[in-house]
C-alpha positions as CSV (number, residue, x, y, z in Angstrom):
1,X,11.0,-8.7,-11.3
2,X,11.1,-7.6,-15.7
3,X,11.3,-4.1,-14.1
4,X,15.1,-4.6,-12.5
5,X,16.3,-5.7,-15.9
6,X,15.3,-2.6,-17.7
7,X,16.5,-1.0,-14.5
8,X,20.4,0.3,-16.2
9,X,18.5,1.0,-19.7
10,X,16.5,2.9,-18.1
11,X,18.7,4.9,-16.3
12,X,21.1,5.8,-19.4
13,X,17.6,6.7,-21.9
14,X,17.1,9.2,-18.9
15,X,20.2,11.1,-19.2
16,X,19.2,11.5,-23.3
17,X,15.6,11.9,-23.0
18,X,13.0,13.9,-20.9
19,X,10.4,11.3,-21.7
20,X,12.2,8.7,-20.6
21,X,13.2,10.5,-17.4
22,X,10.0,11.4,-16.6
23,X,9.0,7.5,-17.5
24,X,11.4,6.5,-15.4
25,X,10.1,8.9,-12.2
26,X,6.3,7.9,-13.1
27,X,7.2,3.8,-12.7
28,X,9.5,4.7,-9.6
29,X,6.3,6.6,-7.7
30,X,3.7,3.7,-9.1
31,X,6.2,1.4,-7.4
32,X,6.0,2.8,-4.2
33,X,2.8,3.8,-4.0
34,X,1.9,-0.1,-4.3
35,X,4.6,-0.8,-1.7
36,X,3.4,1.8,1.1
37,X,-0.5,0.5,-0.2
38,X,0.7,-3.3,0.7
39,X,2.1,-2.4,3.7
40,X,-0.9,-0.5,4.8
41,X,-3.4,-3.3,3.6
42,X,-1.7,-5.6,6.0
43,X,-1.3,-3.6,9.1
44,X,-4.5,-2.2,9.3
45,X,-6.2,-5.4,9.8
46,X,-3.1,-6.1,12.1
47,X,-3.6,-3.1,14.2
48,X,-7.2,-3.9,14.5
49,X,-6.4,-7.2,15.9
50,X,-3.9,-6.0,18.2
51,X,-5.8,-3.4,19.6
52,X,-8.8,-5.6,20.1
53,X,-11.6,-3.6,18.6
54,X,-14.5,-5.6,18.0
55,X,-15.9,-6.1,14.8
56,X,-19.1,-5.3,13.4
57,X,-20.3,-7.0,10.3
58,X,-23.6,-7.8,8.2
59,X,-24.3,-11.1,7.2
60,X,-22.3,-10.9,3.9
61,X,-19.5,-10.2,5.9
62,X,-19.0,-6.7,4.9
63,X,-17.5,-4.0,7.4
64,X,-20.1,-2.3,9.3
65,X,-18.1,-0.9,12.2
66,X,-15.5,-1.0,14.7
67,X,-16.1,-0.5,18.6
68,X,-14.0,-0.1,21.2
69,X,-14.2,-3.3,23.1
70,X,-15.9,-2.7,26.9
71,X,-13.0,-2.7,29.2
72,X,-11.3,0.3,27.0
73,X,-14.1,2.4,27.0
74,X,-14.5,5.1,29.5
């Protein structure tokens, strides 16, 4: 990843500048934000599978709803 190798330039620009501090913060919470946003984008789907909802989509394929399947509901 380009972003590691700016990683210790970075860090030392911060110590001089504000800008560059507050650079530095603004690419460390985009970075995360994607990370927690990947992990979610693969467990939901996951979760859904696991728990065995049953899927309700149109003919395009788009998500219409999720139920419950029959031997969880009360």
């Amino acid at each position: 990843m380009k972003l590691r190798q700016y990683e210790e330039g970075s860090k030392k620009a911060a110590k001089y500048s504000n800008t560059a501090a507050e650079q530095l913060y603004k690419t460390r919470t985009t970075q995360a934000s994607a990370a927690i946003a990947v992990h979610f984008a693969h467990a939901t789907p996951l979760s859904i599978q696991i728990l065995g909802y049953d899927v309700i989509e149109n003919d395009q394929g788009t998500l219409l709803s999720l139920q419950l399947p029959s031997s969880l509901e009360k």
